[in-house]
C-alpha positions in Angstrom: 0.0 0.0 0.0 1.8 3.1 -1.7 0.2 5.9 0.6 1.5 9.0 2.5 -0.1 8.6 5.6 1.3 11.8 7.1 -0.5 13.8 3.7 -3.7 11.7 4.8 -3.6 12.5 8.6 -3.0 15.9 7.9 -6.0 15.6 4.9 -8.1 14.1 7.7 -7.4 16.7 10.8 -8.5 19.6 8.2 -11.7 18.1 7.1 -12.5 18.2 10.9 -11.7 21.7 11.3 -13.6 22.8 8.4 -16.4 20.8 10.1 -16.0 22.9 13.0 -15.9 25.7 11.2 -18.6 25.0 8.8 -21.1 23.5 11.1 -20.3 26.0 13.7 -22.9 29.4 14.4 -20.6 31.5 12.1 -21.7 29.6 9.3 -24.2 26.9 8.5 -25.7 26.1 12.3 -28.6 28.0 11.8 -29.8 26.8 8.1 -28.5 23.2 9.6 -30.4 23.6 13.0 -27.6 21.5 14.3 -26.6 22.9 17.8 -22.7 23.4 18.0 -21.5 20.7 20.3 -17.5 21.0 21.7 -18.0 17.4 23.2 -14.2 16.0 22.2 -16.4 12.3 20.9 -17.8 14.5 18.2 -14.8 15.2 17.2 -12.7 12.5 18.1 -15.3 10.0 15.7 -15.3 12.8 13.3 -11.4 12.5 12.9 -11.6 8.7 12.5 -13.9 9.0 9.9 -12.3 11.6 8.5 -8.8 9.6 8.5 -10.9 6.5 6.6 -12.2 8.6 4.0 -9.1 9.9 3.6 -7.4 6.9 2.9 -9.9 5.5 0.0 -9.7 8.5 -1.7 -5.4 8.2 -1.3 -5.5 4.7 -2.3 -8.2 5.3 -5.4 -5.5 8.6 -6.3 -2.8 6.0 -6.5 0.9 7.1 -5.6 2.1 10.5 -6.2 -1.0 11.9 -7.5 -1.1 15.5 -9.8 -3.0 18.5 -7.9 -5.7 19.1 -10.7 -6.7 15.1 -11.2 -7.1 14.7 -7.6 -9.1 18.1 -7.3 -11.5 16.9 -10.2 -11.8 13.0 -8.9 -12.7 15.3 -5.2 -15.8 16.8 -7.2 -16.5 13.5 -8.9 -17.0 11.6 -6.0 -18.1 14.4 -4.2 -20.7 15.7 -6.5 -21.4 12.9 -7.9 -22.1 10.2 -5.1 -21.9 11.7 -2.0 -23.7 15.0 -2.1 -26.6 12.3 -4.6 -26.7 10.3 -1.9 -27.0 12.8 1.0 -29.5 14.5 -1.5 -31.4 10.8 -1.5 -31.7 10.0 2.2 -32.5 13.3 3.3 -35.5 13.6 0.8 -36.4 10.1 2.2 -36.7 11.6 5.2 -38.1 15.1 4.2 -35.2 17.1 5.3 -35.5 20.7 3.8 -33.5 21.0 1.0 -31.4 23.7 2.9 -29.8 21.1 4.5 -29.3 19.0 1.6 -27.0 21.7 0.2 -25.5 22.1 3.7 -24.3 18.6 4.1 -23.7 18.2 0.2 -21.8 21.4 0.2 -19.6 20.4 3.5 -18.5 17.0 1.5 -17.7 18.9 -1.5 -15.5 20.9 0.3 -14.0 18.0 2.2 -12.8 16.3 -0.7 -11.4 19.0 -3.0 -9.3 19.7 0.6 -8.5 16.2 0.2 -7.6 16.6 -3.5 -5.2 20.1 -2.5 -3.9 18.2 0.4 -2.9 14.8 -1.5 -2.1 16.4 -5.0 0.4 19.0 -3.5 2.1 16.8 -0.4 4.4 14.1 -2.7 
C-alpha cells in the first residue's frame, strides 16, 4: 500500500476543522439547526472517519497523485455520489433542502481539501 499517511492525517485533521468551522454558528448552524457541540467524541469519531475517507480516496488517487486530477476525482466523487446520496436519504426523510445543500456542500469541500492536500504533499 503506496500511501502517505502523514499527507492523509493531515487531509483528515483539516476536514475536521472545516467541520467545526462549517457546522459551527458563524456559518451553517442555523440553516443546519444542528446545535454546535464542543464534546471532544464529536470530534474525536469525526477525525476517524475523517482519516478512513481519507485513505480510499489516497488509495483510489494511486501514488504521487497531480494537484488538478485529484481536485477533479474530489468533485467526482463528491458531487457525484456523496452530495446524490445525501440529496437521496434526506428527501427520504423530508429534510428541507437547505440542509441537503448544507451537508452536500460540506462534503464537496472536504474532498477537494482532500484533492489540495494529497495532490500538492508528494
Amino acid at each position: 500500500m503506496d500511501v502517505n499517511f502523514l499527507a492523509v492525517g493531515a487531509a483528515a485533521v483539516l476536514a475536521v476543522l472545516l467541520a467545526g468551522v462549517w457546522y459551527s454558528p458563524w456559518f451553517f448552524q442555523r440553516a443546519h439547526n444542528a446545535r454546535h457541540r464542543q464534546a471532544v467524541g464529536v470530534y474525536l469519531a469525526s477525525g476517524i472517519f475523517a482519516f478512513v475517507t481519507a485513505l480510499a480516496f489516497a488509495l483510489l488517487l494511486g501514488p504521487q497523485p497531480e494537484l488538478g486530477p485529484a481536485i477533479q476525482l474530489g468533485l467526482i466523487i463528491s458531487l457525484g455520489f456523496i452530495a446524490m446520496s445525501i440529496g437521496i436519504s434526506h428527501g427520504f426523510e423530508s429534510r428541507p433542502m437547505r440542509k441537503v445543500l448544507v451537508d452536500g456542500g460540506y462534503h464537496v469541500c472536504q474532498f477537494v481539501l482532500y484533492g489540495i492536500v494529497l495532490g500538492l504533499w508528494h
